[in-house]
TISE-964912 format. One record per residue (C-alpha): x, z, y. Coordinates in steps of 0.25 Angstrom, whole numbers, plus 2048, in hexadecimal, padded with zeros to 3 digits. Layout:
! residues N
XZY;...
***
This chain:
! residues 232
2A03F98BA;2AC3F68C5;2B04028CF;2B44008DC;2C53FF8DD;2C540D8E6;2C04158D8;2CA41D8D1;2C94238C3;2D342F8C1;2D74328B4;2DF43E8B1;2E643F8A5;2F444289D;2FF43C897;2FB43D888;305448884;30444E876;30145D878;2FB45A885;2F0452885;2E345687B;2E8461879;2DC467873;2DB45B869;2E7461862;2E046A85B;2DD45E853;2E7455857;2F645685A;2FB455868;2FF447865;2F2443861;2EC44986B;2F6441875;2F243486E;2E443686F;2E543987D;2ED42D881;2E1426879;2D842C884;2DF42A891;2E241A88C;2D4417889;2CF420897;2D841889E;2D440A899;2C541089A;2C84148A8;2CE4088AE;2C23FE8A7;2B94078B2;2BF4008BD;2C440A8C6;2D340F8C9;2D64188C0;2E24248C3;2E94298B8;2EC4368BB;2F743E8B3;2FA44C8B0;30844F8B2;31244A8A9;31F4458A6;31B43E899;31942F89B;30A42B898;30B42188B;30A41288F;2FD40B88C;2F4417890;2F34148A0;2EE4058A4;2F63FF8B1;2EA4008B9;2EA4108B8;2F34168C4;2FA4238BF;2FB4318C7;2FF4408C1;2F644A8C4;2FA4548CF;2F54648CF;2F646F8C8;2EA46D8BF;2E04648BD;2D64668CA;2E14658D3;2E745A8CA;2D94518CA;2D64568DA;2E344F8DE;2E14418D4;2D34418DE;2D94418EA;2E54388E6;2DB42E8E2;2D34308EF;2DE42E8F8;2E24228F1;2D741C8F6;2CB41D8EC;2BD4208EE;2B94258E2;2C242C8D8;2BD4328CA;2C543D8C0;2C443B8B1;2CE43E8A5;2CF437898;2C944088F;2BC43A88C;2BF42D884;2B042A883;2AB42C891;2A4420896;2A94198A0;29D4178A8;29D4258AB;2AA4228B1;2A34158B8;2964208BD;2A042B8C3;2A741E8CC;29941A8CF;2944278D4;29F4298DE;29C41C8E3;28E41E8E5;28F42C8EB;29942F8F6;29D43E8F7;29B43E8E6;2A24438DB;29F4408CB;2A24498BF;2A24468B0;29F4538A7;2A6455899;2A045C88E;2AA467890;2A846A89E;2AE4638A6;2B04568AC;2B44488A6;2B54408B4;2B44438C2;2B243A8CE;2B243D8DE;2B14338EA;2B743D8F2;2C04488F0;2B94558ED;2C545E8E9;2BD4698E8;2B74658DA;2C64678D4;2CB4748DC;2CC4818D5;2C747B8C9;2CA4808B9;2C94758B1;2C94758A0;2BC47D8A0;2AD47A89D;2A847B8AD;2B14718B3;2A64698B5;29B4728B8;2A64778C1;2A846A8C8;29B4668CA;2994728D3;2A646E8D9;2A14608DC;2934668E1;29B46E8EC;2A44628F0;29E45B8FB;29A4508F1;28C4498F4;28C4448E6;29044D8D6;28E4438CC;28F4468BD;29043D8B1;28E43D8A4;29544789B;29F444893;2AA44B88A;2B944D888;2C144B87C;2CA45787B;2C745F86D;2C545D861;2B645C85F;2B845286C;2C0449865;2B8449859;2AC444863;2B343A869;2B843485A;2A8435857;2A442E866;2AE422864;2A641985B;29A41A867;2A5417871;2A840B875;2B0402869;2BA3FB874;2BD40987C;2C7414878;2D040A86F;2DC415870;2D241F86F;2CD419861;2DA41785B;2DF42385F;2D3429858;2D242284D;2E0427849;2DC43584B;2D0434843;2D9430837;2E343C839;2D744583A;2CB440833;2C444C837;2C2444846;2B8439840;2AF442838;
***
């Protein structure tokens, strides 16, 4: 499905750093490992993100560590992250992107290496169809994988606390209270940040599709060698 050339896909990510990126996989993994897989993730998201046909925005956390080449395609514009943490940090990437002349503007990570891209395709098409909306996508772990607006509604960021298990219900009552016509939810996915994720993601692969994730896969495949445990 093509989208229209005033739809922009914001995609906040890292530099993959060892030691601070998945940093919950290190349990398992060392911090290298966890970089590499991470640098797996943000490549293939990015390629994924770009086939949807909108302008995607990376944006950064703050770093002076040089992202690795080959992650990043040349159609991808680069920005940091401005604010003190990650409400303020994702209200500003909004209003940027509105100012720079979009109409629709949808939030997601690269966390969920098996997310379906139409979901991404239904948030852009709900924000066409309904002025005044915004669409949110659930995780399993209670918050939100993507977030979309056709206007700026700061109120669904301010004063919130992040990395706990109501952000979405949170949001949602958030988003009720804006001054949005429209709340639109999608399908739930999940996030691969643990262990027993990771393990669900090696299972999930084989139904995924066979020409998506390729540095996912290899990066994979060489973890399941180091630690057998992963395929069983």
């Amino acid at each position: 499905m093509s989208q229209p050339n005033n739809a922009a896909l914001i995609v906040f990510a890292k530099v993959p750093e060892p030691g601070k990126v998945k940093t919950r996989l290190t349990e398992l993994l060392t911090p290298a490992q966890a970089a590499g897989l991470y640098a797996a993730f943000l490549a293939d998201a990015l390629a994924q993100y770009t086939a949807v046909g909108v302008h995607v925005r990376l944006y950064l956390s703050p770093t002076e560590t040089p992202m690795p080449a080959g992650i990043v395609p040349e159609t991808t514009t680069v920005h940091t992250q401005v604010g003190a943490d990650l409400g303020p940090r994702m209200s500003h990437a909004f209003l940027e992107t509105f100012l720079a002349g979009y109409a629709r503007a949808v939030i997601i990570g690269t966390d969920h290496p098996t997310l379906p891209s139409a979901f991404i395709q239904e948030a852009f098409g709900s924000l066409a169809e309904d002025p005044y909306s915004i669409v949110i996508g659930p995780s399993e772990d209670g918050g939100y994988y993507l977030l979309g607006m056709n206007e700026f509604y700061p109120q669904v960021f301010e004063d919130m606390t992040y990395s706990q298990d109501r952000v979405f219900e949170e949001t949602i009552q958030r988003a009720d209270t804006s001054g949005a016509g429209v709340v639109s939810v999608l399908p739930t996915w999940y996030d691969v940040d643990t262990p027993d994720e990771l393990i669900r993601l090696i299972h999930d692969l084989p139904n995924a599709d066979p020409s998506a994730l390729p540095r996912t896969r290899d990066v994979l495949g060489a973890l399941v060698k180091a630690y057998p445990a992963l395929g069983r």
